[in-house]
N, C-alpha and C positions, 0 to 999 in steps of 0.2 A: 359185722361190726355194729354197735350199738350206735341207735339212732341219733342219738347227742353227740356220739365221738365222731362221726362221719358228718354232722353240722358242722362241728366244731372246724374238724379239720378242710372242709371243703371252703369254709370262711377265710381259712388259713392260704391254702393254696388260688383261692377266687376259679376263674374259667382259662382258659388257654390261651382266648382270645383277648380277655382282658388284661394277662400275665404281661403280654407284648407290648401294650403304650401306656402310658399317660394320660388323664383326661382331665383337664379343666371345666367345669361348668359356669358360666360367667355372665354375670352381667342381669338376674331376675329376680323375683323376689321371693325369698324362699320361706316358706310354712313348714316349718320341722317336725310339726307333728305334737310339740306338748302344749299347746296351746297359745302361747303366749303370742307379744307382736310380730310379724315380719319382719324378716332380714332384708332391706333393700338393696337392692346393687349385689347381691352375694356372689361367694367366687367359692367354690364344692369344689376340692381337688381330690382325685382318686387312683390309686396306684395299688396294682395287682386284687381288684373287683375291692378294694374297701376304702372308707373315706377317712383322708388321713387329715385333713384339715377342712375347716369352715370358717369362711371371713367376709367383707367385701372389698370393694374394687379399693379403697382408701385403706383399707390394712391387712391386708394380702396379696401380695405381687406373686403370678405364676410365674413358677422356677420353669430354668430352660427346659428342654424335653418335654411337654406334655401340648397335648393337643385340646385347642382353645373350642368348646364349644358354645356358641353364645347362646344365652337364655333372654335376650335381652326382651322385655314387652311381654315376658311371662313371668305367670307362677310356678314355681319348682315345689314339690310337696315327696317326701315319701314314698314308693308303689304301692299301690292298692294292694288289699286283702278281698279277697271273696268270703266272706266265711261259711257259705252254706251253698258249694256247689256239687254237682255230680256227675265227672265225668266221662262215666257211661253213656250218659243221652244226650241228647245234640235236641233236641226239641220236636220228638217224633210224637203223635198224640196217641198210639195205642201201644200201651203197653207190654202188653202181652206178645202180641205181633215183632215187637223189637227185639226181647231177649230174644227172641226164639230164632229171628235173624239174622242178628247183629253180634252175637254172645261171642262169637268166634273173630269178630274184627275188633272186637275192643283195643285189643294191645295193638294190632298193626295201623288201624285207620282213625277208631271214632274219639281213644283219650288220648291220642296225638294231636288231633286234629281239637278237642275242647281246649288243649291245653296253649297251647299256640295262639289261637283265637283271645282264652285270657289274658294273656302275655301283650296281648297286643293294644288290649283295652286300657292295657295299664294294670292288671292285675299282676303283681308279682311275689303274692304269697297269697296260697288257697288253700281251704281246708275239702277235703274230697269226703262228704258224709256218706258213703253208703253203695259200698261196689265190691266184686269179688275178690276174696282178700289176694290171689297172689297177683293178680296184673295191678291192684293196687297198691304195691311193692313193686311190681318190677316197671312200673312208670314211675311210679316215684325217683327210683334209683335211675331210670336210664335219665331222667331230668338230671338229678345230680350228679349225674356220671359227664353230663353235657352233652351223651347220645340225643335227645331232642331236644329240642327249646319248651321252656314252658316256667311256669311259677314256679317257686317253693313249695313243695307242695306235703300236706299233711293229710295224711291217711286215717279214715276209722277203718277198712275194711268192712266187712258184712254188716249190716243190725243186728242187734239184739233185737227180740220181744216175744211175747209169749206163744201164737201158734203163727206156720206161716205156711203159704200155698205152695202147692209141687212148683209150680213153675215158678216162684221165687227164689226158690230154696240155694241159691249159687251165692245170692247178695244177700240173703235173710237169714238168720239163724235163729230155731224155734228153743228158744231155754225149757229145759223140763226139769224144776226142780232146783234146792239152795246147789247141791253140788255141781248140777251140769252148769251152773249159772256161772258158778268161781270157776269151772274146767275152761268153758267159752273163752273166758275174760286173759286165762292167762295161757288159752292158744291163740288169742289173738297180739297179745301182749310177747307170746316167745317169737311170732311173724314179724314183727317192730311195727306196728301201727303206732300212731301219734296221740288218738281215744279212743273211748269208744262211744258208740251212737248205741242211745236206746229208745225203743219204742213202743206205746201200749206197755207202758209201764205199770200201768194201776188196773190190766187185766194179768198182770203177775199176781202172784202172790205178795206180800211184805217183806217174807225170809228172802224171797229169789229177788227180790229188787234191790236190797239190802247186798246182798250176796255180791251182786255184779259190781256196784257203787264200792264196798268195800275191797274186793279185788283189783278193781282198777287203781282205786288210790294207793291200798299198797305195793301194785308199778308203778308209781308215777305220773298214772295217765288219769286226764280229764275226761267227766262222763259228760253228754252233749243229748238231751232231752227232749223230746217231742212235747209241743204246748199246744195238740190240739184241744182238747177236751179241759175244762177245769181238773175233774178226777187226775189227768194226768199231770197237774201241776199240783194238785195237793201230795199225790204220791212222790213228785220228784221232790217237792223239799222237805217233805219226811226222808227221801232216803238221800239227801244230800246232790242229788245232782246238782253240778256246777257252772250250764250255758242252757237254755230252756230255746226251741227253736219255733219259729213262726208265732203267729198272733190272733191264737185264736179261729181256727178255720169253723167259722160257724155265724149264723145269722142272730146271733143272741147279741145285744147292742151294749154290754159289759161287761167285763170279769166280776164273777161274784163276790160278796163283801169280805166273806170270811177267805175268797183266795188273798183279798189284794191284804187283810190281813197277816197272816202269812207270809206275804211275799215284804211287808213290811219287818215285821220279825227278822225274816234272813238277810236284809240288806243293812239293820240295824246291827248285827254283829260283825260285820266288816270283816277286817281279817281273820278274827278270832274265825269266822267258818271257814276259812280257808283262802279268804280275798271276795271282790267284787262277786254279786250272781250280775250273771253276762245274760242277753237278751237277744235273740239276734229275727226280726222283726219276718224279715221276709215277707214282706208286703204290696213289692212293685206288680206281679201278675196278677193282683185283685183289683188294683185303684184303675190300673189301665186296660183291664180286660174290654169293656164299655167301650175307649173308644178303640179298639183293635179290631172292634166286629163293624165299627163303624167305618174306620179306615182301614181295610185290611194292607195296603201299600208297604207298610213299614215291614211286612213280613218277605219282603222282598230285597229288602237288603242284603248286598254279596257277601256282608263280613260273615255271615255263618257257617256261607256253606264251603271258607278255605281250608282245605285239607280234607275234605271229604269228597270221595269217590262219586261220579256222575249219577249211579243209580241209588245211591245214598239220600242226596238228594230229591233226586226226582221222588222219592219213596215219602220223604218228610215231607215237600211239596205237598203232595197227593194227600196225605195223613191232616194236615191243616188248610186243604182248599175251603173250608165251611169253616168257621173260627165259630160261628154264633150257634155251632150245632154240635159242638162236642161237649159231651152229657160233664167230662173232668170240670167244666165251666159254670155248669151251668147256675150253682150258687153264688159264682160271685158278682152280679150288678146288688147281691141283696148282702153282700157280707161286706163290700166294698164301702157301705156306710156308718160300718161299725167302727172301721179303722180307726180313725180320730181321735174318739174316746177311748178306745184300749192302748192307743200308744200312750195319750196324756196319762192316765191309769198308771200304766208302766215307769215314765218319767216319773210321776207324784209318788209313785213306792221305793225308787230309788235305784231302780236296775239300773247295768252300764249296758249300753245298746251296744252291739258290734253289727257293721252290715253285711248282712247277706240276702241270697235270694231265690234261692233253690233253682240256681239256673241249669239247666237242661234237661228241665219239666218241659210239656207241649208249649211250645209260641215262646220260649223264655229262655234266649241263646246266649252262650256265653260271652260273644263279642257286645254285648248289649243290652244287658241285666245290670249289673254293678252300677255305673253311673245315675242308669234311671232309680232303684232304691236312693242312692243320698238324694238326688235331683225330686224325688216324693218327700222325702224326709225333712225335705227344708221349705218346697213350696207348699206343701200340702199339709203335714203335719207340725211345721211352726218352730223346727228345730231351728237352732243359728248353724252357721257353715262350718264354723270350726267344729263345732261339737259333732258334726258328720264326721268330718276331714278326721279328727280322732277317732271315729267309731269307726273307721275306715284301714288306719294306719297301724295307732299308736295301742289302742287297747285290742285288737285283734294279740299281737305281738303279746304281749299281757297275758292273756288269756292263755296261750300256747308258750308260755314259759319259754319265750325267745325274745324278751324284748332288749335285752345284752347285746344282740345281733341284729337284729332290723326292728322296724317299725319306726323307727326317728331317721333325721338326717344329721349326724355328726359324726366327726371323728372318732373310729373306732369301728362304726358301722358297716354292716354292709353296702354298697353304694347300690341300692335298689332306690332309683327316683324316677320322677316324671317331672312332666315340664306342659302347659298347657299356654295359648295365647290369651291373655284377656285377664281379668280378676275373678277368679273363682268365689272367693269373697263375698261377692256380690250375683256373680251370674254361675254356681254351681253346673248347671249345666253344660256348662265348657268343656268337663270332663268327659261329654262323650264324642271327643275331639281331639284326644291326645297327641298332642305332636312329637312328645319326645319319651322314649321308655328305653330304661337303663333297668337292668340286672345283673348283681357283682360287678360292676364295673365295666358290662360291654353291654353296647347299643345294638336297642331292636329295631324299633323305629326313632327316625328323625326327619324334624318339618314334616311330620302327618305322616309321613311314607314308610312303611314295612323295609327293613334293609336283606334283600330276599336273601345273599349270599349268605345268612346266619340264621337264618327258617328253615 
């Protein structure tokens, strides 16, 4: 079935669990997601996983049969979006070493067990950039099927990019050439991926970079762009890439004049290029690397390792007992002060930021990534809270050409919300405290607590 029709209808039908009650949400203040003021006092009613009203307590009375859940003393927002996770990895620091052990648990243990983890943070729509295409399919679907719990989840399947190494070769795909480049695009497009991810773009040629970008868009799909290098951002807005990911991994203290021109150009034609160029920063594992070598404690937190088998564990453990010694690191106390300037850069050219964070790179786990990017983006890089809360929500949904269906809180929607204690507002980091996580209409966690009979 076609990926939109099995949206569509899965919208339609909601969860099993959720077909069964009623749910009032009542009594907090709810952030819809388009920016605008708070709803105080609101009352979120939800019936068979979608929200069929929004009001508050003075002009909405909950009808008999649903079950009252109070929100009161919170904020209710949206669920999160991750838009740049992976996962395959759970936070092991040698690469090589994992495919080659792990490749075979992917579907039983390790994207069960990220997925669940996101779910829990409040994540409840993720974009999966870069894993073998069919377990990145057949997770996908067993989520929608309601065989596991976990996000919404949007699949690129494999990379693109120009040459890649034996031992990549499962999640990587070497383009050779304009035609192999359209063949890639529309084997990954006949699988039903959601994009596609490219990478080392401007060590393609022109025709092949060209080639993939126009294949995609005539399925339908959004291409999702590597921004390490300048070259790679000049190549992708000559060939139209549409979300450009991370920030520059490099100790250079600005994007260059003639990119941010450029980047100016593309955000100047708005829709006419096809809508927003999206940005999605990726930032949180460089600002807090510094102190993670200082504090290594916080790598000890349980939310990681739920769903993963003992020696899994113990394996990832092992893999980051030195945090100050793995060589993947070791540029960043020197890149980490470039940030600043390349996000204002970004803002000043016009990009729409969406967050993500390439969680389940080494030390960068999916219970624990998402929150810390906005909780960066606001304290450190100067952002306001809403304008996270949106790059979090409302324009993710946007971007993935589902905002019809989730990314706001209203009627019509999907009832994918959270619910946190305290004013986000003000103290963003609340988020990594989630009390309350709804998807289609059925409860994962409530009052901080995982409701295990539905994990």
């Amino acid at each position: 079935m076609h990926r939109t029709l099995l949206f569509a209808l899965l919208m339609l039908l909601g969860s099993a669990a959720s077909a069964q009650e009623r749910t009032a949400l009542v009594g907090g203040r709810l952030i819809d997601g388009y920016g605008g003021p708070p709803l105080a006092d609101s009352v979120i009613l939800v019936e068979d996983g979608k929200i069929t009203e929004v009001g508050s307590v003075d002009t909405l009375e909950v009808p008999d049969g649903y079950r009252v859940v109070s929100t009161e003393g919170m904020d209710v927002l949206p669920g999160l979006w991750e838009s740049h996770a992976h996962l395959m990895l759970v936070g092991h620091a040698d690469y090589v070493h994992w495919q080659s052990e792990y490749g075979d648990r992917y579907a039983s243990e390790i994207m069960p067990a990220a997925a669940v983890q996101l779910l829990l943070a409040g994540v409840t729509s993720a974009r999966d950039l870069g894993a073998p295409l069919a377990v990145s399919i057949e997770i996908r679907e067993a989520i929608e099927s309601g065989e596991i719990p976990g996000p919404r989840l949007f699949v690129s399947g494999p990379f693109l990019q120009h040459e890649v190494e034996d031992w990549q070769d499962h999640y990587r795909w070497a383009v050779e050439g304009e035609k192999d480049a359209r063949a890639k695009v529309n084997q990954l497009a006949d699988a039903g991926v959601d994009m596609i991810k490219l990478v080392d773009q401007d060590k393609m040629t022109l025709a092949e970079g060209r080639a993939i970008v126009d294949a995609a868009h005539a399925r339908g799909l959004k291409v999702v762009g590597h921004s390490h290098r300048p070259d790679e951002i000049r190549r992708g807005l000559e060939i139209g890439v549409d979300n450009f990911e991370h920030t520059g991994l490099t100790t250079a203290p600005e994007y260059p004049e003639d990119v941010m021109r450029m980047l100016v150009e593309r955000t100047a034609t708005g829709r006419v290029a096809g809508g927003p160029l999206f940005w999605t920063p990726t930032v949180e594992g460089l600002y807090s690397y510094t102190e993670l070598v200082e504090n290594p404690e916080m790598l000890d937190k349980p939310c990681w390792k739920r769903g993963l088998a003992a020696d899994t564990v113990a394996d990832i453990q092992e893999s980051i007992k030195h945090p100050g010694k793995l060589g993947y690191m070791q540029l960043h106390p020197l890149r980490a002060p470039t940030l600043k300037r390349k996000i204002t850069q970004l803002r000043e050219a016009g990009v729409v930021f969406l967050v993500g964070t390439d969680s389940g790179v080494p030390m960068n786990f999916h219970c624990d990534s998402t929150w810390r990017e906005m909780d960066g983006m606001v304290d450190i890089f100067g952002l306001a809270p809403m304008e996270v809360i949106r790059a979090a929500t409302y324009w993710p949904a946007v971007m993935m050409g589902v905002a019809d269906e989730v990314g706001t809180v209203e009627a019509g929607k999907a009832a994918d919300i959270i619910a946190v204690k305290g004013d986000v507002l003000k103290h963003i980091n609340l988020l990594g405290n989630v009390d309350l996580v709804m998807k289609a209409g059925t409860v994962y966690k409530q009052d901080g607590q995982p409701i295990e009979a539905r994990l």
